[in-house]
C-alpha positions in Angstrom: 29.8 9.0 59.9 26.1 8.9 59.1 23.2 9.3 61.8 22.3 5.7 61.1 26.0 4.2 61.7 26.9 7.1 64.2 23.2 5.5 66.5 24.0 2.1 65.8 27.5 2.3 66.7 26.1 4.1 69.7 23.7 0.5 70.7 26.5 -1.7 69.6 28.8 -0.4 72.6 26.1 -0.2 75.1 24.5 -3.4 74.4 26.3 -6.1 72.5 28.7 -8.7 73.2 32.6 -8.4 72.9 32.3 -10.3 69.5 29.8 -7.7 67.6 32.1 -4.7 68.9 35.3 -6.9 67.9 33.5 -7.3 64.3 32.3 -3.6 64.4 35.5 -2.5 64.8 37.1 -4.7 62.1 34.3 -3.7 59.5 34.5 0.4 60.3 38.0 0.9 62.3 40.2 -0.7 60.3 40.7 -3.4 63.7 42.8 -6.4 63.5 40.6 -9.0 62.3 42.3 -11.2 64.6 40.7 -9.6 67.1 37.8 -11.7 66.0 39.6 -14.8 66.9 40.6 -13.9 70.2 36.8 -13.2 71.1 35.7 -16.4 69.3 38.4 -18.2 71.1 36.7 -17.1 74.7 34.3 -19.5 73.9 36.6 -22.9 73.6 36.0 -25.9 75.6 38.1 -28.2 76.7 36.4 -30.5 73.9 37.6 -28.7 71.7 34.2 -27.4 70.7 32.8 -24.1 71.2 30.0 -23.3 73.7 28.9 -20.6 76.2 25.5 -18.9 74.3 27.8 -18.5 71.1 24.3 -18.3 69.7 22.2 -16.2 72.3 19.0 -18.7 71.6 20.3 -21.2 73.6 22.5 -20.7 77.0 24.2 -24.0 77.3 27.8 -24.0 78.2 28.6 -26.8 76.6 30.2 -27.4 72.9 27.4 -27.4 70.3 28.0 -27.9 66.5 25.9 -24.9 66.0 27.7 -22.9 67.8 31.0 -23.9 66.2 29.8 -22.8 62.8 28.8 -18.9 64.6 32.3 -18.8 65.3 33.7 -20.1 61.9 31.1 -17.5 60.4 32.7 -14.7 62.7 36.7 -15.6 61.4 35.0 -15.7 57.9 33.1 -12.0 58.1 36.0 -10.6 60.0 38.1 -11.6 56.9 40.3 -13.6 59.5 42.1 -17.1 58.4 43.3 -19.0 62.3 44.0 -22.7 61.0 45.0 -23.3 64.2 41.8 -22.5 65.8 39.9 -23.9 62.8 41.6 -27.5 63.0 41.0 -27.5 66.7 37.1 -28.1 66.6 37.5 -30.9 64.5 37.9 -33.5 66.6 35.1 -32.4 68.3 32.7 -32.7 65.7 34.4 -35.6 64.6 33.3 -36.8 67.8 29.5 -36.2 67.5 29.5 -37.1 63.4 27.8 -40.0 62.2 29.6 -42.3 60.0 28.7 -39.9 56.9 30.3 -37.4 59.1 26.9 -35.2 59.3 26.4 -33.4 62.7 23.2 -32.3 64.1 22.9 -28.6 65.2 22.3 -29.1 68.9 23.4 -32.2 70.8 21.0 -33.3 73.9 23.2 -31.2 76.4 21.5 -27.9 74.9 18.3 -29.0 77.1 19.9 -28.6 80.3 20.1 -24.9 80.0 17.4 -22.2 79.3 17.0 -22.5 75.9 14.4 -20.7 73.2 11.3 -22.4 73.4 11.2 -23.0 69.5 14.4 -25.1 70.0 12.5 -27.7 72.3 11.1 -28.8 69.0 14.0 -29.3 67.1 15.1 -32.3 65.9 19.0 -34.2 67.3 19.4 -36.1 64.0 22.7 -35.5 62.2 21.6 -33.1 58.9 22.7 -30.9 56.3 22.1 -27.8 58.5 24.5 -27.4 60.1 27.4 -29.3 58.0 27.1 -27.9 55.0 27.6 -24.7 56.4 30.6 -25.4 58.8 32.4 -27.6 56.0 32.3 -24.5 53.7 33.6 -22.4 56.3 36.5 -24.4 57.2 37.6 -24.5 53.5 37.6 -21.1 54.1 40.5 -21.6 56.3 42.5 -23.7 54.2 42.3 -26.7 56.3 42.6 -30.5 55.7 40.9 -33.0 58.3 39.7 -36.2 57.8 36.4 -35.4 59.1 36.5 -32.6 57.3 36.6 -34.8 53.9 34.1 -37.0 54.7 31.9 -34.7 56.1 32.0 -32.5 52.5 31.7 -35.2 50.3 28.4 -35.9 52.2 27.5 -33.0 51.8 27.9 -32.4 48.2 26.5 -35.8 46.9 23.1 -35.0 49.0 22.9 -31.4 47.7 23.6 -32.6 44.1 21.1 -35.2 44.3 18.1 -33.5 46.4 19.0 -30.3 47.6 16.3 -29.2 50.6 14.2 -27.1 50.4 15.0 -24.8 54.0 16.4 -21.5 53.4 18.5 -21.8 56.7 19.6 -25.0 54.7 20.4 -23.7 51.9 22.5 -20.6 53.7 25.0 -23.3 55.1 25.1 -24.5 51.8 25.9 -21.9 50.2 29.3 -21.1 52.4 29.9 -24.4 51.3 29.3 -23.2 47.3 31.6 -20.3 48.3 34.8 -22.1 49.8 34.7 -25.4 47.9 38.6 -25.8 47.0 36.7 -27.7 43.7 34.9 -25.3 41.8 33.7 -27.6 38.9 32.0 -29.2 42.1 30.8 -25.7 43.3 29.4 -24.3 40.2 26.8 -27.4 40.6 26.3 -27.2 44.4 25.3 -23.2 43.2 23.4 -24.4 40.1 21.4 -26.9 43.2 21.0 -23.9 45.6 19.8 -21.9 43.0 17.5 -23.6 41.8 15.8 -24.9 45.0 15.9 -21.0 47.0 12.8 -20.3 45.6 10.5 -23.0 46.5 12.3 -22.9 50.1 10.2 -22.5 53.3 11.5 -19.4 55.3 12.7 -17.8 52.2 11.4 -14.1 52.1 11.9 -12.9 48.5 10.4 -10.3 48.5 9.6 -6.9 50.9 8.0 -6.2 53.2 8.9 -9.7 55.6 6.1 -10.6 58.1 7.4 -12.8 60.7 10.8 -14.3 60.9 12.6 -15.4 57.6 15.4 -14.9 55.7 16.0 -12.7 52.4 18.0 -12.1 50.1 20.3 -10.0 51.6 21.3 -12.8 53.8 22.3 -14.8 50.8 23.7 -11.5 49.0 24.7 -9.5 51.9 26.8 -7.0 49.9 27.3 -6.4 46.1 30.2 -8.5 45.4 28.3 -11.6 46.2 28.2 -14.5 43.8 24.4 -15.0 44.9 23.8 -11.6 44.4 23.0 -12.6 40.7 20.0 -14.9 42.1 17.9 -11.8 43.0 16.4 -8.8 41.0 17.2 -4.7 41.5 13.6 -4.6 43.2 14.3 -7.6 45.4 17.1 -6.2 46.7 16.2 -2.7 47.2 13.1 -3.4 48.8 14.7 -5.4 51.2 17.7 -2.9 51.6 14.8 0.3 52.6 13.0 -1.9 54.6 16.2 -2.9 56.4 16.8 0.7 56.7 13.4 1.8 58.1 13.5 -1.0 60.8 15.7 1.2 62.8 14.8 1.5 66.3 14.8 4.9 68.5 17.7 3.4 70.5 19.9 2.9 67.5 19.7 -0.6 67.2 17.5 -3.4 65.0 14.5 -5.6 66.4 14.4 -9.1 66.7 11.0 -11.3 65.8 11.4 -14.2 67.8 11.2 -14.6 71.8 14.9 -15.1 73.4 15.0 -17.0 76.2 15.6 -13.6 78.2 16.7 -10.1 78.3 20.4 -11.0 77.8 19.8 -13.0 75.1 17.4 -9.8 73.5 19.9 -7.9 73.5 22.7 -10.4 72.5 20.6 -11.0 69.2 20.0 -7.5 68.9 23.8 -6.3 69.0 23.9 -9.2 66.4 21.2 -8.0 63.9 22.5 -4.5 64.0 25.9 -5.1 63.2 24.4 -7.3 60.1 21.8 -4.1 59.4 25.1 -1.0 58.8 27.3 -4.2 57.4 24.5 -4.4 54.5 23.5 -0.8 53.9 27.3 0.1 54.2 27.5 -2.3 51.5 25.0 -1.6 49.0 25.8 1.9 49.5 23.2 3.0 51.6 24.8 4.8 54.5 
């Protein structure tokens, strides 16, 4: 095990939450990814939603939309297919759609709970982010929901038609792209993505990042990515040794925002370093 893994391991079992470990351990143990769903499951309401900080940003215990895709994104990286657990949030977002079946990324219950303070200017409208993104990832499961159908045909028509340019956007989109059961459909929805990425507002193409944003290699985070074509050897390699020189003394990856406290640092930190060895592991790099 390299230095950088063997110290990062090292932060990831001191600091981070069950989940990270869970995912650590699926990604370099050879774990159970169902693992991964009993963590994610911890988090279940009796909604049916998912709540409890799932993202650290915002400390709410109660269901969130966004916080139902974090957990779909966990089954999906851990490689981990739960139709059970996937069809059970449905009625929950069913619940807080519109009629186009869109969700909005936080509902209103977020503010009674510490929360980030860039969240306090985020919009409740139903949107693309985070639909898009939680439609692709319950494809992923092989599901079939009536919300479900709606929700993606919403999503499709709007990203054929005017895709947005937001890279955080475009990332749910993208999962979307990836799990489509119609590819005819998802070669266009990539053809959209692709060509709106560059224009996109906190999209980083190239190193070194200042500030917050997101790269390529969270579009591409390992080789065998189909958006890995999008970006150049030099986009991805500069992004890959900057990733690599970000290492703290401590063994574990910064954050560039302000969490809403120390918890939440470190919850986001045990987050970025599992993403940081999943990448370089990836592309080769440790």
């Amino acid at each position: 095990m390299s230095n950088v893994l063997s110290n990062a391991r090292h932060f990831i079992l001191t600091h981070a939450r069950l989940l990270e470990r869970r995912l650590l351990e699926v990604r370099f143990a050879n774990a159970s990814p169902a693992s991964v769903a009993q963590a994610v499951r911890a988090y279940r309401n009796t909604d049916g939603g998912l709540g409890h900080a799932l993202e650290p940003d915002l400390r709410c215990p109660d269901s969130q939309p966004l916080f139902v895709e974090v957990g779909l994104a966990a089954l999906c990286e851990a490689g981990c297919r739960d139709p059970e657990l996937a069809l059970s949030v449905c009625p929950f977002l069913e619940s807080v759609s519109d009629e186009r079946g869109l969700v909005s990324p936080i509902l209103e219950t977020v503010f009674r709970s510490p929360h980030a303070s860039h969240w306090s200017r985020s919009s409740l409208a139903p949107d693309l982010n985070p639909t898009a993104g939680i439609c692709g990832l319950l494809h992923y499961q092989g599901i079939q929901h009536p919300w479900l159908s709606r929700a993606t045909e919403t999503c499709c028509a709007m990203l054929t038609t005017d895709p947005p340019l937001e890279a955080h956007t475009l990332l749910g989109a993208s999962r979307l792209a990836d799990h489509m059961p119609n590819r005819t459909l998802a070669n266009r929805l990539f053809d959209a993505i692709a060509s709106a990425l560059p224009r996109a507002r906190f999209f980083i193409p190239e190193a070194p990042t200042q500030g917050y944003g997101l790269t390529p290699l969270h579009f591409a985070p390992d080789p065998s990515s189909t958006w890995r074509a999008l970006f150049s050897e030099a986009q991805i390699d500069g992004h890959l040794q900057e990733l690599a020189d970000r290492q703290q003394p401590d063994g574990g990856w910064p954050i560039s925002w302000d969490a809403p406290g120390p918890a939440a640092v470190l919850e986001w930190r045990g987050r970025g370093t599992l993403d940081a060895v999943c990448r370089l592991a990836a592309y080769g790099r440790i």
